[in-house]
TINUVEX-947913 format. One record per atom (N, C-alpha, C): residue in one letter; atom name; x, y, z negated; chain; residue number from 1. Coordinates in nm, 4 decimals, padded with zeros to 6 digits. Each point is the difference from the previous one (the first is absolute). Layout:
<atom code="A" site="CA" X="X" Y="Y" Z="Z" unit="A" pos="NUM"/>
...
//
This chain:
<atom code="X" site="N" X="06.9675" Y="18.3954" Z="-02.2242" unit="A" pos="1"/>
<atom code="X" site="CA" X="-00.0086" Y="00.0352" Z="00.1401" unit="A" pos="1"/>
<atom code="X" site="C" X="-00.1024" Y="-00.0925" Z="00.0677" unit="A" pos="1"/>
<atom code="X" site="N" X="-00.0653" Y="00.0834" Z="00.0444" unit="A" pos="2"/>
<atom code="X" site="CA" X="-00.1002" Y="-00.1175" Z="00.1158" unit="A" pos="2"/>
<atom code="X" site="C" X="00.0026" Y="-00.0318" Z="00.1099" unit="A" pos="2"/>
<atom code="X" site="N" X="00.0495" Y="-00.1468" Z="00.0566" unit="A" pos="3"/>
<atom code="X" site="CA" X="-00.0011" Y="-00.0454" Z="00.1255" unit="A" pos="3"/>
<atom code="X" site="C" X="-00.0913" Y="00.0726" Z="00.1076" unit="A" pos="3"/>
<atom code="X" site="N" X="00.0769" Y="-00.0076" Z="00.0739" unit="A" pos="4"/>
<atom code="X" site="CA" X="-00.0597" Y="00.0509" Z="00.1473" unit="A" pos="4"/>
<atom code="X" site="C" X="-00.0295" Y="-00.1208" Z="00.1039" unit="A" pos="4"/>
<atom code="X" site="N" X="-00.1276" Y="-00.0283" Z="00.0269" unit="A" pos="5"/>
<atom code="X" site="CA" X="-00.0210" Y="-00.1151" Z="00.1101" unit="A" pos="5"/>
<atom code="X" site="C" X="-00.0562" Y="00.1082" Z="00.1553" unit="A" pos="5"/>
<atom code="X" site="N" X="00.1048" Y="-00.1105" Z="00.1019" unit="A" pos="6"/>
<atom code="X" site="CA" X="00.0067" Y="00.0728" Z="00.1317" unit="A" pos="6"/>
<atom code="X" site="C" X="-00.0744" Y="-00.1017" Z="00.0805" unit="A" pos="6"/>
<atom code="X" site="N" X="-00.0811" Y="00.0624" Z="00.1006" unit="A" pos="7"/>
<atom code="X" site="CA" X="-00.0740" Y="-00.0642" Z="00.0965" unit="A" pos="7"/>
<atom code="X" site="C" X="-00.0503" Y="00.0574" Z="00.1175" unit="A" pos="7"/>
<atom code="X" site="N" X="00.0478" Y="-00.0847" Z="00.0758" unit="A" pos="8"/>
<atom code="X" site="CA" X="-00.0212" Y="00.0949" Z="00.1554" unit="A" pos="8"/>
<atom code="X" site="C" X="-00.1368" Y="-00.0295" Z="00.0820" unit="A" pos="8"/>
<atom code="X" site="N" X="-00.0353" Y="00.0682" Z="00.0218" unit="A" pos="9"/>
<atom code="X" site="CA" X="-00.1686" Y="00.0480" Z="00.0329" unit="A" pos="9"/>
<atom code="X" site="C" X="00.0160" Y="00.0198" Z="00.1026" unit="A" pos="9"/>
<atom code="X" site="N" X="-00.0739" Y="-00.1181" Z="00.1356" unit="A" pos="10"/>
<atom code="X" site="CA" X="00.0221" Y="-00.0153" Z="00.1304" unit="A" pos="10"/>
<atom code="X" site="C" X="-00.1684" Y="00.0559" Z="00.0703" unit="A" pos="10"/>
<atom code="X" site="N" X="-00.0162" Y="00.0938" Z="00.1137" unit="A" pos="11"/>
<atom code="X" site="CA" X="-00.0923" Y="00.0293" Z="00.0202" unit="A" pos="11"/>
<atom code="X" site="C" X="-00.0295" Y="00.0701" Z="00.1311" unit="A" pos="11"/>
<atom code="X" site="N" X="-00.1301" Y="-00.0440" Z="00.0539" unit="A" pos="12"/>
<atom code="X" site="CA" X="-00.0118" Y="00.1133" Z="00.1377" unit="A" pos="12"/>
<atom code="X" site="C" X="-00.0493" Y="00.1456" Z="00.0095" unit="A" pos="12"/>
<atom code="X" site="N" X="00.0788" Y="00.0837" Z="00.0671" unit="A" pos="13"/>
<atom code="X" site="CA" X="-00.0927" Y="00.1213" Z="-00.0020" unit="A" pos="13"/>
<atom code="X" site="C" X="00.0108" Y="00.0530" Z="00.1532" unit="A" pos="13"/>
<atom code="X" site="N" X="-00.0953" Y="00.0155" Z="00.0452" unit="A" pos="14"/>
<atom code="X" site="CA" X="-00.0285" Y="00.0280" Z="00.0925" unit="A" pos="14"/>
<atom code="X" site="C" X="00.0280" Y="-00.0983" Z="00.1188" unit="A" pos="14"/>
<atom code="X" site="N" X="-00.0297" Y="-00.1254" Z="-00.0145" unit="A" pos="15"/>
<atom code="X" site="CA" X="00.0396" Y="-00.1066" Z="00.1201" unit="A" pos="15"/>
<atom code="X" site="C" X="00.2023" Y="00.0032" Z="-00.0393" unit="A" pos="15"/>
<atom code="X" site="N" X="00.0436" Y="00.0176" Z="-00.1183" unit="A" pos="16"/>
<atom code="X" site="CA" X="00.1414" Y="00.0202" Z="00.0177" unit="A" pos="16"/>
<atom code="X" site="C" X="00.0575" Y="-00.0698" Z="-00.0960" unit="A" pos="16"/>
<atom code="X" site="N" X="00.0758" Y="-00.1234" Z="-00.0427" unit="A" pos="17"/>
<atom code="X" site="CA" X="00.0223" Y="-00.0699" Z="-00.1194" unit="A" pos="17"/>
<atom code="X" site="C" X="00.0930" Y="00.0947" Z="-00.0698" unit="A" pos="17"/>
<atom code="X" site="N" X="-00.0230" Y="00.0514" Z="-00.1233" unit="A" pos="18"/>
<atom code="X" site="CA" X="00.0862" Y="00.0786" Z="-00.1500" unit="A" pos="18"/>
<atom code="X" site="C" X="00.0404" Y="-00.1165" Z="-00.1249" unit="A" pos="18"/>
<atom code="X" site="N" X="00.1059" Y="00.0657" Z="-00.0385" unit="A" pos="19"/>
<atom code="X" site="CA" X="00.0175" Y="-00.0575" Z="-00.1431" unit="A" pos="19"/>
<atom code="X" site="C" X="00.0653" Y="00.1631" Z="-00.0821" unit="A" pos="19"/>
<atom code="X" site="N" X="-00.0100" Y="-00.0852" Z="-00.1513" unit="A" pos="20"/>
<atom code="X" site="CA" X="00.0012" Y="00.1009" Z="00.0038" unit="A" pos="20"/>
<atom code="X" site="C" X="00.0597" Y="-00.0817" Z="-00.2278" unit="A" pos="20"/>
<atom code="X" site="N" X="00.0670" Y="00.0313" Z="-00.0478" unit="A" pos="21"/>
<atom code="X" site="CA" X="00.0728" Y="-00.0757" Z="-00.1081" unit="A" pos="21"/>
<atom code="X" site="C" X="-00.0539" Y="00.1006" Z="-00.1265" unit="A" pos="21"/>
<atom code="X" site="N" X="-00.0987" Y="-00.0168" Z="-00.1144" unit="A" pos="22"/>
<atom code="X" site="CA" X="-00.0368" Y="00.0214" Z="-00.0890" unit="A" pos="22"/>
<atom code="X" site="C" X="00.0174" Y="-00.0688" Z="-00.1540" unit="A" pos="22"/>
<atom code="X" site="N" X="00.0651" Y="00.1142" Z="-00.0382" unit="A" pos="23"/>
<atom code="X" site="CA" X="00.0453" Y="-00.0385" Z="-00.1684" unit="A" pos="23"/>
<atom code="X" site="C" X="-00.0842" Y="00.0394" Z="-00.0957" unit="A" pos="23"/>
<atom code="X" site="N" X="00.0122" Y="-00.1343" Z="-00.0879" unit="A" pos="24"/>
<atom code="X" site="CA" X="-00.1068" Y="-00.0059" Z="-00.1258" unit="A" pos="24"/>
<atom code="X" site="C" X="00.0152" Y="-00.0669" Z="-00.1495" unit="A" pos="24"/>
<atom code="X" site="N" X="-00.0463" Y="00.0928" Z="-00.0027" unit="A" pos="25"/>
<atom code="X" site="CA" X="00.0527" Y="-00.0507" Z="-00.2004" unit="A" pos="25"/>
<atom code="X" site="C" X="-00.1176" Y="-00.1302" Z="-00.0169" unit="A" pos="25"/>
<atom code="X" site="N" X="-00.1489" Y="-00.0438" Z="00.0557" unit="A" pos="26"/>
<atom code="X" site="CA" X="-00.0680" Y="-00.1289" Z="00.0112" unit="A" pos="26"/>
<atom code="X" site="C" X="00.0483" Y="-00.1193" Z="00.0841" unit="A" pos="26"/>
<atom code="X" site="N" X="-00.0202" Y="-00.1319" Z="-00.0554" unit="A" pos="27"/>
<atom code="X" site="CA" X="00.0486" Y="-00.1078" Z="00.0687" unit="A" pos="27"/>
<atom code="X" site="C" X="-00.0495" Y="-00.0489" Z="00.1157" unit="A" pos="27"/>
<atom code="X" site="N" X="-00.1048" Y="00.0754" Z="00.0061" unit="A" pos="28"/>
<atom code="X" site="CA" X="-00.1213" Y="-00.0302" Z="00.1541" unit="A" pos="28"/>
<atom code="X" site="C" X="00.0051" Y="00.1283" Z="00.1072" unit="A" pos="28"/>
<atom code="X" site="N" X="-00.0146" Y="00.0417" Z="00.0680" unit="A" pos="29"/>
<atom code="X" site="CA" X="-00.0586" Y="00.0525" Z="00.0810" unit="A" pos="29"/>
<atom code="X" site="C" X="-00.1423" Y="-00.0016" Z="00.0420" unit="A" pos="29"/>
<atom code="X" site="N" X="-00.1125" Y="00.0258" Z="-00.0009" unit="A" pos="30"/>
<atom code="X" site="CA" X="-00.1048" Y="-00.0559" Z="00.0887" unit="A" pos="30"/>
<atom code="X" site="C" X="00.0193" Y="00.0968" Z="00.1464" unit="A" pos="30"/>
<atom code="X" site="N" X="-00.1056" Y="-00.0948" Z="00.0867" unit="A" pos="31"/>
<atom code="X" site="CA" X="-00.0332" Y="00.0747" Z="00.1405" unit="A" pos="31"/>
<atom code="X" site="C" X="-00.0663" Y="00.1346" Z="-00.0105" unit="A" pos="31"/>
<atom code="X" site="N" X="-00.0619" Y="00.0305" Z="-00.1282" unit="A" pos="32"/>
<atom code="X" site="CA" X="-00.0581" Y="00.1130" Z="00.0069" unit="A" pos="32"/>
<atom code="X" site="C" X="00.0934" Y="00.1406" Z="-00.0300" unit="A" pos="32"/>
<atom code="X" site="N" X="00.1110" Y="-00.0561" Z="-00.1227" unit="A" pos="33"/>
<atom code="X" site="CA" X="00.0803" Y="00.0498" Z="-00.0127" unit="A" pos="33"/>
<atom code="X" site="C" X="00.0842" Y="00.0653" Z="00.0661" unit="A" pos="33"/>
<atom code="X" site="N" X="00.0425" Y="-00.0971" Z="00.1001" unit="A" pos="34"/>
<atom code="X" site="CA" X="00.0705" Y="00.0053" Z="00.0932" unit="A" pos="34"/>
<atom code="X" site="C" X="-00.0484" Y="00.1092" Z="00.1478" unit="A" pos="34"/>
<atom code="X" site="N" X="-00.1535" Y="00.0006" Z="00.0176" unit="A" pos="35"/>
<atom code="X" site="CA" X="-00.0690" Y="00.0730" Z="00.0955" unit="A" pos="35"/>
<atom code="X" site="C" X="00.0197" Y="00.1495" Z="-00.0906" unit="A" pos="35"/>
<atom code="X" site="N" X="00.0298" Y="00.0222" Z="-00.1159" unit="A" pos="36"/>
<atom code="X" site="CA" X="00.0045" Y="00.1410" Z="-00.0867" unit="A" pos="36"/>
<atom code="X" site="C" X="00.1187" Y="00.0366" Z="00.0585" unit="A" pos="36"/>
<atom code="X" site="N" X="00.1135" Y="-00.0706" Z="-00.0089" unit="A" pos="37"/>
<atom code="X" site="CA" X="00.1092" Y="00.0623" Z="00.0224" unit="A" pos="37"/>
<atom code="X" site="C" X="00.0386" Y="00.0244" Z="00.1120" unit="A" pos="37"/>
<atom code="X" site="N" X="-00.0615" Y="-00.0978" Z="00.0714" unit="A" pos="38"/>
<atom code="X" site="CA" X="00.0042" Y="00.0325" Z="00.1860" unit="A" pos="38"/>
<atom code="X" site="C" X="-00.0804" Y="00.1319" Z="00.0418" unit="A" pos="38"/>
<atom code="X" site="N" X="-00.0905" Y="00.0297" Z="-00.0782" unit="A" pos="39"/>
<atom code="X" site="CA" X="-00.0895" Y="00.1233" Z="00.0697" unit="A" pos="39"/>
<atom code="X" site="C" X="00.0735" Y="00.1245" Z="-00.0531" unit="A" pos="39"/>
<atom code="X" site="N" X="00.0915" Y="-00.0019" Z="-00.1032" unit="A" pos="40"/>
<atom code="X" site="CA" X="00.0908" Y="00.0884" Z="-00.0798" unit="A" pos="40"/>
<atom code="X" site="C" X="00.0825" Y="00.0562" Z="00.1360" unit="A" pos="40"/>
<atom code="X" site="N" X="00.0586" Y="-00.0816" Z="00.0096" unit="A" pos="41"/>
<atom code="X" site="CA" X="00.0861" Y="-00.0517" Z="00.1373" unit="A" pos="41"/>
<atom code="X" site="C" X="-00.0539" Y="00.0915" Z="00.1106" unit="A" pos="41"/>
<atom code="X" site="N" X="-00.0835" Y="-00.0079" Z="00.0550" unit="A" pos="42"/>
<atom code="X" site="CA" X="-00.0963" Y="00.0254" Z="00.1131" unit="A" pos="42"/>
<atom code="X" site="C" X="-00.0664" Y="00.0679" Z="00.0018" unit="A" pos="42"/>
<atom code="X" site="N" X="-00.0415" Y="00.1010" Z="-00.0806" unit="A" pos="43"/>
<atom code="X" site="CA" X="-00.1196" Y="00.1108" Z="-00.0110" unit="A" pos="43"/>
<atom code="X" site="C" X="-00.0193" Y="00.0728" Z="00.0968" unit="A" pos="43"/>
<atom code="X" site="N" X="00.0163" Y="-00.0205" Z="00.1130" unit="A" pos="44"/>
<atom code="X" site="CA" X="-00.0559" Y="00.0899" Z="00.1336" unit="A" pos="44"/>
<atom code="X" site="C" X="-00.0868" Y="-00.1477" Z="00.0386" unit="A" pos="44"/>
<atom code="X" site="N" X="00.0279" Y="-00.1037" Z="00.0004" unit="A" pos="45"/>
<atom code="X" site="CA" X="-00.0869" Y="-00.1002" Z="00.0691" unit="A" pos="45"/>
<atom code="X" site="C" X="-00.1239" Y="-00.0338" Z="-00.1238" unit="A" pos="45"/>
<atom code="X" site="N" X="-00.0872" Y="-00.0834" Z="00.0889" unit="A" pos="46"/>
<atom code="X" site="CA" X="-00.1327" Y="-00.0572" Z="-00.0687" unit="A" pos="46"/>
<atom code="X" site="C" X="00.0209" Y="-00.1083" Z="-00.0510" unit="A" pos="46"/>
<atom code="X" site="N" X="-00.0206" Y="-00.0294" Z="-00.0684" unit="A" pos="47"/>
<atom code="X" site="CA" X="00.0012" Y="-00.1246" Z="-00.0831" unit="A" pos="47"/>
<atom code="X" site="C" X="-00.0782" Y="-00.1418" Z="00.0272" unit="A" pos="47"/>
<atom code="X" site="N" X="-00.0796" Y="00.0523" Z="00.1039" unit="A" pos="48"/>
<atom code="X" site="CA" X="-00.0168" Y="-00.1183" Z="00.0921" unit="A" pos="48"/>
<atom code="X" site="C" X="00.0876" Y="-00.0149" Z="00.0914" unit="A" pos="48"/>
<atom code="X" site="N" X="00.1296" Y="00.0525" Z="00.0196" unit="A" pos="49"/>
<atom code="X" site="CA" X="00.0583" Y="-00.0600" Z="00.0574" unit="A" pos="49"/>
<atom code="X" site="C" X="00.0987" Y="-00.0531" Z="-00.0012" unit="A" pos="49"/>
<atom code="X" site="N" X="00.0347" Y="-00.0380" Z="-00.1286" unit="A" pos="50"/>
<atom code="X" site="CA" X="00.0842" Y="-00.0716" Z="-00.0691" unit="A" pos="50"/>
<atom code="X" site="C" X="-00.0491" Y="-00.1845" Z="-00.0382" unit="A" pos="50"/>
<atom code="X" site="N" X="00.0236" Y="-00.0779" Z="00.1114" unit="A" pos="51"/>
<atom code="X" site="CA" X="-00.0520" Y="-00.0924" Z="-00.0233" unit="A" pos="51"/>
<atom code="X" site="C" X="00.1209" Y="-00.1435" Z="-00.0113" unit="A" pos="51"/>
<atom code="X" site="N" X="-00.0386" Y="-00.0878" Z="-00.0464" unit="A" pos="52"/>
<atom code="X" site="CA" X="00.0860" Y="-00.1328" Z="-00.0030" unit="A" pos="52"/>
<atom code="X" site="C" X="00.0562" Y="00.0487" Z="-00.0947" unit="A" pos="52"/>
<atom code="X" site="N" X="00.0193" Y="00.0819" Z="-00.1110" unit="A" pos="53"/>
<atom code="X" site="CA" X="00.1125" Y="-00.0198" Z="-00.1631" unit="A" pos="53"/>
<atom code="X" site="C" X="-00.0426" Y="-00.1573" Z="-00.0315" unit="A" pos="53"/>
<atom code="X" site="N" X="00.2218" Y="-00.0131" Z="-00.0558" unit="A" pos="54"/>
<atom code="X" site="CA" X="-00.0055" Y="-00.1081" Z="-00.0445" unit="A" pos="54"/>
<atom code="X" site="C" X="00.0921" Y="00.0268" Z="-00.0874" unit="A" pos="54"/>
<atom code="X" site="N" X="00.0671" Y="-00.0342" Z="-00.0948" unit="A" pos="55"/>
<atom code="X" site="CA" X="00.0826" Y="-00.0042" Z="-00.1055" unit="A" pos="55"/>
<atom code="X" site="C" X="00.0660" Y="-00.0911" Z="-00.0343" unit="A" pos="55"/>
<atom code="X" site="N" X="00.1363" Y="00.0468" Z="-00.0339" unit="A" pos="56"/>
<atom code="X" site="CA" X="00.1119" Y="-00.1782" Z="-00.0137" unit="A" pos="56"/>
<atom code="X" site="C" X="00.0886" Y="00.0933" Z="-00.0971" unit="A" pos="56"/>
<atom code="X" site="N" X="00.0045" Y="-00.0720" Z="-00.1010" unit="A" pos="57"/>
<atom code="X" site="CA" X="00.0988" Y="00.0244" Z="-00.1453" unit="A" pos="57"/>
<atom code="X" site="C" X="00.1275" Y="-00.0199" Z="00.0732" unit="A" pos="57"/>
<atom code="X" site="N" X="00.0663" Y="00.1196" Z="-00.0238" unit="A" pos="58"/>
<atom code="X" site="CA" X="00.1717" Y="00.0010" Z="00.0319" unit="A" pos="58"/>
<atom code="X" site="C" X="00.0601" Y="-00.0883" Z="-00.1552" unit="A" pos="58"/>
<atom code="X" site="N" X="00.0648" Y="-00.1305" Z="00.0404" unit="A" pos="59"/>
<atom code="X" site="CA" X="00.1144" Y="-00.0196" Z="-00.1133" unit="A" pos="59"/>
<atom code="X" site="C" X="00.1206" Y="00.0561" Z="-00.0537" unit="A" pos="59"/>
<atom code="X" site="N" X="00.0003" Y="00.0257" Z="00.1309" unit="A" pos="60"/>
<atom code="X" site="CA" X="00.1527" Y="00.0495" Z="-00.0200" unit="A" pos="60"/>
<atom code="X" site="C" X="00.0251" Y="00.1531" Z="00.0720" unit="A" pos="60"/>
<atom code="X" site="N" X="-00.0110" Y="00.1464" Z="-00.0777" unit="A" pos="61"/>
<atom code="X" site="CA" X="-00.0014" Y="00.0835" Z="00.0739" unit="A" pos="61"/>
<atom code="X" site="C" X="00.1483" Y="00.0341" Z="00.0388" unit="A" pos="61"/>
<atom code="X" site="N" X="00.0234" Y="00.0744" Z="00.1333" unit="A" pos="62"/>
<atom code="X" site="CA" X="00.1221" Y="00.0620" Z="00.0572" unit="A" pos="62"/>
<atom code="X" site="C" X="00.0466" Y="00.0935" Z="-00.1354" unit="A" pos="62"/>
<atom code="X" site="N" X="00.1200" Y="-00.0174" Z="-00.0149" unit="A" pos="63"/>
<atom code="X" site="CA" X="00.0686" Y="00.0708" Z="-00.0595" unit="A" pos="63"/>
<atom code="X" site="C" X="00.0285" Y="00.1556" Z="00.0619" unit="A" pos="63"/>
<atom code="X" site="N" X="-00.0067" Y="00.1110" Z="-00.0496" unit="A" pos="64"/>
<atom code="X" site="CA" X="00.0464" Y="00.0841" Z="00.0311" unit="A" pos="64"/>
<atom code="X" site="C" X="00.0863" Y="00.0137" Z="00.0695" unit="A" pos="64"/>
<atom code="X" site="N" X="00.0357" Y="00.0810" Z="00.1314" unit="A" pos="65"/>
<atom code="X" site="CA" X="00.1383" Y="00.0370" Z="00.0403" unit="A" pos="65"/>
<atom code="X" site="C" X="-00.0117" Y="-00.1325" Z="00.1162" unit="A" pos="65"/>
<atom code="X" site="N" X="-00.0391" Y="-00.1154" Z="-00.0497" unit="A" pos="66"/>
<atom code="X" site="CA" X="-00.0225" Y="-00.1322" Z="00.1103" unit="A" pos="66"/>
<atom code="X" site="C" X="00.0211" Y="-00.0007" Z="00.1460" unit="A" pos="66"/>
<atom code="X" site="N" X="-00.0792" Y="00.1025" Z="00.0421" unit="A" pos="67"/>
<atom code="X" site="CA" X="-00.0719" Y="-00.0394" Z="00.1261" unit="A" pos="67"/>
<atom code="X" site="C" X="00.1893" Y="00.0231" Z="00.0681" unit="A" pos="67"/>
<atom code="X" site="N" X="-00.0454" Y="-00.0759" Z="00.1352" unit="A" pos="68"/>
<atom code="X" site="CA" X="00.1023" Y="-00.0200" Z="00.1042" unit="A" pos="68"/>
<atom code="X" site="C" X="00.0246" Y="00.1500" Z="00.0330" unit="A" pos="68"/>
<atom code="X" site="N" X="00.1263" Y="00.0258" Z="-00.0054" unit="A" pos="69"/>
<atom code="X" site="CA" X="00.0642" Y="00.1458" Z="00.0928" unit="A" pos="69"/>
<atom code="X" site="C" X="-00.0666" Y="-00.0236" Z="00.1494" unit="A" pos="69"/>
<atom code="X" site="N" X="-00.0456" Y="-00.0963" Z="00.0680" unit="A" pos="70"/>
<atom code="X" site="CA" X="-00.0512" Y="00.0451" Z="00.1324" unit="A" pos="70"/>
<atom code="X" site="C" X="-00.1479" Y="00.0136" Z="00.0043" unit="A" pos="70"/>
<atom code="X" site="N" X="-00.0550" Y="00.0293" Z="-00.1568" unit="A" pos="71"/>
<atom code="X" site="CA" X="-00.1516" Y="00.0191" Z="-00.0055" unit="A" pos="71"/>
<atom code="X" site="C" X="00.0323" Y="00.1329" Z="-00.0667" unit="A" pos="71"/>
<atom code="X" site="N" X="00.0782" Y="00.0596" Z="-00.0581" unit="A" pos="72"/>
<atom code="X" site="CA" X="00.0053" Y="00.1223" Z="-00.0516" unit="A" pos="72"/>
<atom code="X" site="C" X="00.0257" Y="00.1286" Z="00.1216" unit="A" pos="72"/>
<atom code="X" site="N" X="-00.0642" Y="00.0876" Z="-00.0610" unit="A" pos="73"/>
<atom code="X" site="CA" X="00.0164" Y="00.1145" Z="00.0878" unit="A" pos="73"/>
<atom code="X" site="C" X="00.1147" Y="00.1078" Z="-00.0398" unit="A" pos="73"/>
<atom code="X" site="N" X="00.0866" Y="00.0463" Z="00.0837" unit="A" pos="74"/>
<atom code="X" site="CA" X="00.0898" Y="00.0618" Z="-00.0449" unit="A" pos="74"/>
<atom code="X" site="C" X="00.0037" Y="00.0901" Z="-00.0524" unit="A" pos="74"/>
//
């Protein structure tokens, strides 16, 4: 089985701060990488306007089922 590395990909689009949490079977991420999956994301916008990506390796991802009942939608 192959590990899954998680990393959340922080970024502006349109004057508006996004994140946005991307899984990967590589131990890196790059910024360029990271601008691929954001424009995946976004395909009505330009890609100039996706500016400030930054990337931070999740250690420890949320477990399934996790999140707080007052962040879940009913």
């Amino acid at each position: 089985m192959t590990r899954k590395h998680h990393f959340l990909v922080s970024y502006i689009l349109n004057d508006q701060p996004q994140s946005t949490e991307v899984e990967s079977e590589a131990e890196t991420l790059s910024i360029d990488q990271a601008r691929f999956h954001i424009a995946a994301l976004h395909t009505a916008e330009k890609p100039a306007d996706i500016t400030d990506v930054q990337v931070t390796r999740i250690l420890h991802p949320k477990a399934p089922g996790s999140t707080p009942g007052h962040y879940q939608q009913p």
